[in-house]
C-alpha positions as CSV (number, residue, x, y, z in Angstrom):
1,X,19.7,3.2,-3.6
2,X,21.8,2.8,-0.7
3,X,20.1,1.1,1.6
4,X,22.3,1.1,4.8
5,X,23.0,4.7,4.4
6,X,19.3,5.4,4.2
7,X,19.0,3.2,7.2
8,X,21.1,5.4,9.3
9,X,19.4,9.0,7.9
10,X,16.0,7.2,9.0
11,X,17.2,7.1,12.2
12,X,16.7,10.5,12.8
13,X,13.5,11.1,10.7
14,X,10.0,9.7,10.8
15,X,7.6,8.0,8.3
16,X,5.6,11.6,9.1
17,X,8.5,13.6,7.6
18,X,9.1,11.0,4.7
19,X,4.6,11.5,3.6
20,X,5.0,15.4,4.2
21,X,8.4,15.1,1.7
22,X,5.8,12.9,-1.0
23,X,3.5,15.4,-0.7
24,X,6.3,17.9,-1.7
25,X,7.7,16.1,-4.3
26,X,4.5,15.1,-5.9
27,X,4.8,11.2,-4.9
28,X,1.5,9.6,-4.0
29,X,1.3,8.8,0.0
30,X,1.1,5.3,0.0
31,X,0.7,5.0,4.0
32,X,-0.8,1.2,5.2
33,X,-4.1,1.7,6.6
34,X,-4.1,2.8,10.1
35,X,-5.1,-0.5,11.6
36,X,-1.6,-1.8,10.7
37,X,1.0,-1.2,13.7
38,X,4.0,-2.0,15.2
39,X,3.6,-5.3,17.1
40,X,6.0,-3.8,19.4
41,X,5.7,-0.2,20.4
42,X,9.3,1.9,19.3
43,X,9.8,-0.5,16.8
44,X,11.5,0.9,13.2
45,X,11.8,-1.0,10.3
46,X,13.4,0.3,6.3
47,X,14.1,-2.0,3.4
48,X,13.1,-3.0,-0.2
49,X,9.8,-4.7,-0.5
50,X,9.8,-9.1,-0.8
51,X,6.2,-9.2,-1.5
52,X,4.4,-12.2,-1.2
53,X,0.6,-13.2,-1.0
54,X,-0.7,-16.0,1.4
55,X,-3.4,-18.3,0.1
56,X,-2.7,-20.5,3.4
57,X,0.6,-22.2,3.5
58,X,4.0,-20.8,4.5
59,X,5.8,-22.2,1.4
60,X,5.5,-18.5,-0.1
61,X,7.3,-17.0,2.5
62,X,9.8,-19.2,2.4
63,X,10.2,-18.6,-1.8
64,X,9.9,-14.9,-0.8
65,X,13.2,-15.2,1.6
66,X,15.1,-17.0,-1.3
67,X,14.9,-14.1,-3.6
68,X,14.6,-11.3,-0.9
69,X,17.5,-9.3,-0.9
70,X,19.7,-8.5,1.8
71,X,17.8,-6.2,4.2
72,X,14.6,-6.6,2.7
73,X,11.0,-6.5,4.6
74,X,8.7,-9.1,4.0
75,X,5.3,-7.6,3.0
76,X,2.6,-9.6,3.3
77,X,-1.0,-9.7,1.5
78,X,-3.7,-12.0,3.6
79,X,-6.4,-9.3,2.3
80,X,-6.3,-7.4,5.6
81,X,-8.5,-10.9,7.1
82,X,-9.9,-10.6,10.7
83,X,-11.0,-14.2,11.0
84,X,-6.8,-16.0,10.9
85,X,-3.3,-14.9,11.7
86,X,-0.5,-16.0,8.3
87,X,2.7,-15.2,10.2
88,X,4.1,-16.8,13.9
89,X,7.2,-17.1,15.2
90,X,8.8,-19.5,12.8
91,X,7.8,-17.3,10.1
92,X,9.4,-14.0,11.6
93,X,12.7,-16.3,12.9
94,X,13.1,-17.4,9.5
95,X,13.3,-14.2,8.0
96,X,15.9,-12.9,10.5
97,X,17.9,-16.0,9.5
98,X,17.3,-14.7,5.7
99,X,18.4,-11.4,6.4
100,X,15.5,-9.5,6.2
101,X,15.2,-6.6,8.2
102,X,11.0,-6.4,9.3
103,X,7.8,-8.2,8.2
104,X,4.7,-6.1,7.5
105,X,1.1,-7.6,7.2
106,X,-2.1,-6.8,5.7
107,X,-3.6,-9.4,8.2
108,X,-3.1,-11.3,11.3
109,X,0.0,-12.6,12.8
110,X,0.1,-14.7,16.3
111,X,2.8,-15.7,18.7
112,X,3.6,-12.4,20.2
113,X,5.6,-13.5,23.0
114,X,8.0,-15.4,20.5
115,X,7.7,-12.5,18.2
116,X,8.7,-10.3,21.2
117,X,12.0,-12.3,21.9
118,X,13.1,-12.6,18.2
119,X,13.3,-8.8,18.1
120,X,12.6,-8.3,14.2
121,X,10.3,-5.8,13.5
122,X,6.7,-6.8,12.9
123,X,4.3,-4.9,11.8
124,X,0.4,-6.1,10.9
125,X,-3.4,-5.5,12.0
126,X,-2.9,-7.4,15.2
127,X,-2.7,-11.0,16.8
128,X,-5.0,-13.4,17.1
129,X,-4.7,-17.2,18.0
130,X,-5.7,-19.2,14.9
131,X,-3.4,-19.8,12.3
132,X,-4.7,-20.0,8.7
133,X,-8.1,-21.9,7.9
134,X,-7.9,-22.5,4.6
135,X,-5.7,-23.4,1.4
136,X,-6.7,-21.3,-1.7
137,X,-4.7,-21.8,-4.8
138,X,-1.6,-20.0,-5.5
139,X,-1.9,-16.4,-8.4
140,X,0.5,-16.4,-10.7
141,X,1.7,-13.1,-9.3
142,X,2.3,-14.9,-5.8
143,X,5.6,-12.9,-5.1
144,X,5.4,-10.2,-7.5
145,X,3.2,-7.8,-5.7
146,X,1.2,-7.7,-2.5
147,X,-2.0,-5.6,-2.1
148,X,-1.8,-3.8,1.4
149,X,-5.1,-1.7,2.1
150,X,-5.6,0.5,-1.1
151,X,-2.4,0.0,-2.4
152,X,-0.1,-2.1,-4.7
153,X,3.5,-2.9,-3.2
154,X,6.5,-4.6,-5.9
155,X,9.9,-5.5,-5.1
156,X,10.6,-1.6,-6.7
157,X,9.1,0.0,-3.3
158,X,11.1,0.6,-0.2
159,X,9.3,0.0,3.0
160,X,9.4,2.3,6.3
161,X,7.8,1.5,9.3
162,X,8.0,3.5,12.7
163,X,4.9,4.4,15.6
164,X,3.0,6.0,13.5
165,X,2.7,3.5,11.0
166,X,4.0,2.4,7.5
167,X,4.9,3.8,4.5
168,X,5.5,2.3,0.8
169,X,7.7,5.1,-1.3
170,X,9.5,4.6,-4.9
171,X,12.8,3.2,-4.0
172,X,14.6,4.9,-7.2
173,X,12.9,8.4,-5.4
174,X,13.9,7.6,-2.2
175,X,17.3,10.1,-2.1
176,X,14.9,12.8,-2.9
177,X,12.5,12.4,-0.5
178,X,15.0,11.9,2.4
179,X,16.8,14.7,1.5
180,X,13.3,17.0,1.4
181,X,12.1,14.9,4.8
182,X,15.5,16.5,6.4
183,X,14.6,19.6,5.6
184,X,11.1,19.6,6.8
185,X,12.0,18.0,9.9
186,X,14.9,20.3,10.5
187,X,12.5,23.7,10.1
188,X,9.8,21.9,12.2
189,X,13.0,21.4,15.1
190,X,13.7,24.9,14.7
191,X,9.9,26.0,15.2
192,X,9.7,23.4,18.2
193,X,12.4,25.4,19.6
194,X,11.6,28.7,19.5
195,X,7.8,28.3,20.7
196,X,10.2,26.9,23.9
197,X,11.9,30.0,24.0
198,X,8.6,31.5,23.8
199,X,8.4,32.6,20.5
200,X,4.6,31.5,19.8
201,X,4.3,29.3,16.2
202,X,1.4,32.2,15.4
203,X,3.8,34.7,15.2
204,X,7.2,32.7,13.7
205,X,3.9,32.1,11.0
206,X,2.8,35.4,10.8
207,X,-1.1,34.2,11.5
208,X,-1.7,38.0,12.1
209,X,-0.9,38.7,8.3
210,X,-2.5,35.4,7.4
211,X,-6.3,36.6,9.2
212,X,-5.6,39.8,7.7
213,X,-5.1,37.9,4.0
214,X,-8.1,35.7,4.3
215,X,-10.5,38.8,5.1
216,X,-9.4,40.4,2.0
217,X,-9.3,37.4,0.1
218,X,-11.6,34.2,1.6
219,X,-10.2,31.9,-0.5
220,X,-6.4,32.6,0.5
221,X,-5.7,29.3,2.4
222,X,-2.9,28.3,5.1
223,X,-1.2,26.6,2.9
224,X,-0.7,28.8,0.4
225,X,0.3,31.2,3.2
226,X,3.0,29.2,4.5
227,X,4.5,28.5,1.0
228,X,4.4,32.5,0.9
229,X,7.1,32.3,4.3
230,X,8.8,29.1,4.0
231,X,6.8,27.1,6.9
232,X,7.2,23.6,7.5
233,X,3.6,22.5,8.5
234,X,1.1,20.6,6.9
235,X,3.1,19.7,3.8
């Protein structure tokens, strides 16, 4: 994996084109849970996984940016918690200093003016004043994975984040799904464009000879449809 050359093809695709190429390719969707955002609206992050689980001290963050490689994002488990933030400004300025190229949190982080200033990308379920309330002992498995909603993230998943959230994918699949995420996208651009010269999406998909399908057949789906003509949407 070449991470600085999938940086720059990211640039011109979205974490939606990247889940529509899993679906494709077979790869389970492993989107963060809704409630986890950009800190800063337009924000975009990519980068190998440095997982690390907070039981209330930042002493695994920092153990997480020794071993992080270049580029990384720092993915945090606090078990999605409502109640404390785990990351503040020191936090996120260190990992800029490490190299690491966005945080993402399954939790709190505070700070956001300082956050705001330091410019790396931050991703988490929102701010809150309080910092953590508690010192739990340390798993085993501290840095080896980090549990973000329903889903287990190693140091063998590459992260994406953009506005409409964030996306663990298989880092060893991640050629193949940027390559199938172009495609998609650049079909979707070329629909966009002709309902602007106003060719309707209904008839570039041939809805007519879908209706007509699914009255013959009511258990002919869109889906199957659009594999039939080679359209973009829904998958």
């Amino acid at each position: 994996m070449d991470l600085e050359k999938l940086r720059q093809r990211f640039a011109a695709l979205t974490c939606a084109h990247l889940t529509d190429a899993c679906v494709r390719a077979h790869v389970p969707v492993r989107c963060a849970p809704s409630s986890v955002q950009a800190a800063v609206a337009g924000t975009r992050l990519i980068g190998r996984a440095a997982p690390a689980r907070h039981v209330g001290s930042v002493d695994v963050f920092l153990e997480a940016f020794t071993n992080a490689e270049p580029g990384g994002v720092l993915v945090v488990d606090n078990g999605g918690r409502t109640d404390e933030s785990c990351v503040g400004d020191l936090v996120v300025l260190e990992a800029q200093a490490a190299g690491l190229s966005g945080v993402v949190i399954w939790g709190l982080h505070r700070d956001n003016a300082d956050i705001r200033a330091i410019g790396l990308p931050v991703f988490s379920m929102g701010s809150i004043p309080t910092g953590p309330l508690l010192l739990q002992s340390r798993p085993a498995n501290a840095l080896e994975s980090a549990i973000v909603g329903e889903w287990t993230v190693t140091r063998d998943d590459l992260v994406l984040g953009d506005d409409d959230g964030v996306l663990f994918v298989p880092a060893d699949r991640a050629d193949e799904l940027f390559t199938l995420a172009e495609t998609i996208r650049d079909t979707e651009r070329r629909q966009a464009e002709q309902i602007r010269s106003g060719d309707t999406l209904r008839k570039q998909l041939h809805f007519d000879a879908f209706l007509t399908a699914r009255r013959k057949n009511p258990a002919h789906t869109f889906r199957e449809h659009l594999r039939s003509i080679g359209g973009a949407i829904e998958e």
